[in-house]
N, C-alpha and C positions, 0 to 999 in steps of 0.2 A: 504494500500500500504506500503511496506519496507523503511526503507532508504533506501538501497541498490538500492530499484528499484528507489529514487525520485535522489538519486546522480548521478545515470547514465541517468538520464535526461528522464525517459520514461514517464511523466508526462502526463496524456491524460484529459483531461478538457475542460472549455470553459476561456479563459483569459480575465480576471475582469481589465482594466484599474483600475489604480491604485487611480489616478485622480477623477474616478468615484463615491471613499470610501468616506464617511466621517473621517475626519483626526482623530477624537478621537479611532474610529471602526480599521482604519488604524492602528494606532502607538501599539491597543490592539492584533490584529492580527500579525504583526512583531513582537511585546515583546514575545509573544506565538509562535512564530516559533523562533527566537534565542535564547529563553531559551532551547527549547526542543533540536537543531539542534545542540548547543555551546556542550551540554551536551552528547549527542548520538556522537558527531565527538571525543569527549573525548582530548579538548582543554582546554587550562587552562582557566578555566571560571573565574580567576583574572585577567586578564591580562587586560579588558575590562570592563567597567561596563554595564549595562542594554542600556540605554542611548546611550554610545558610541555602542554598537552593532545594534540598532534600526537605528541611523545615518547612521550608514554604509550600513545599506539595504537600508535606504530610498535615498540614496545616489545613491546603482548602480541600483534600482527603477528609478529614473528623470535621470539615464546615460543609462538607455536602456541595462543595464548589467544582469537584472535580471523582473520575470514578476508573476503576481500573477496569479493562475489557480486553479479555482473554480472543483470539483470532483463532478458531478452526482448521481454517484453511493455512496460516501463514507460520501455526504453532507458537505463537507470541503475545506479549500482552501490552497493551500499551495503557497510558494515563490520559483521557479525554476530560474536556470540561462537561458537566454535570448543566443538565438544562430543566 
């Protein structure tokens, strides 16, 4: 799947509570989508360290701002905004 296609939100899965994860599996799976996501949006990846970018998912994560969605087809999970 593109970024193009996961920022316009067409994310088709099954939604993995996040709750569900183990917290180590968890904070591995968010380090790996804010590096790849901080890097592809072409933000300044100092502004932030690793840590503070994990926080911040795991944050709009338990605000219901955002949801983890598991892919079928692609065997991966990614973190989408929650609408």
């Amino acid at each position: 799947m593109s970024t193009t296609e996961q920022t316009d939100h067409h994310e088709e899965g099954v939604e993995i509570p996040y709750e569900l994860i183990n917290p180590d599996t968890l904070r591995n799976l968010i380090g790996e989508f804010v590096t790849r996501e901080w890097e592809e949006s072409g933000e300044a990846s100092y502004t932030y360290t690793l840590d503070q970018k994990i926080e911040q998912v795991l944050r709009q994560l338990r605000e219901g701002k955002a949801r983890i969605v598991f892919d079928a087809t692609s065997e991966s999970c990614n973190i989408v905004p929650y609408r």
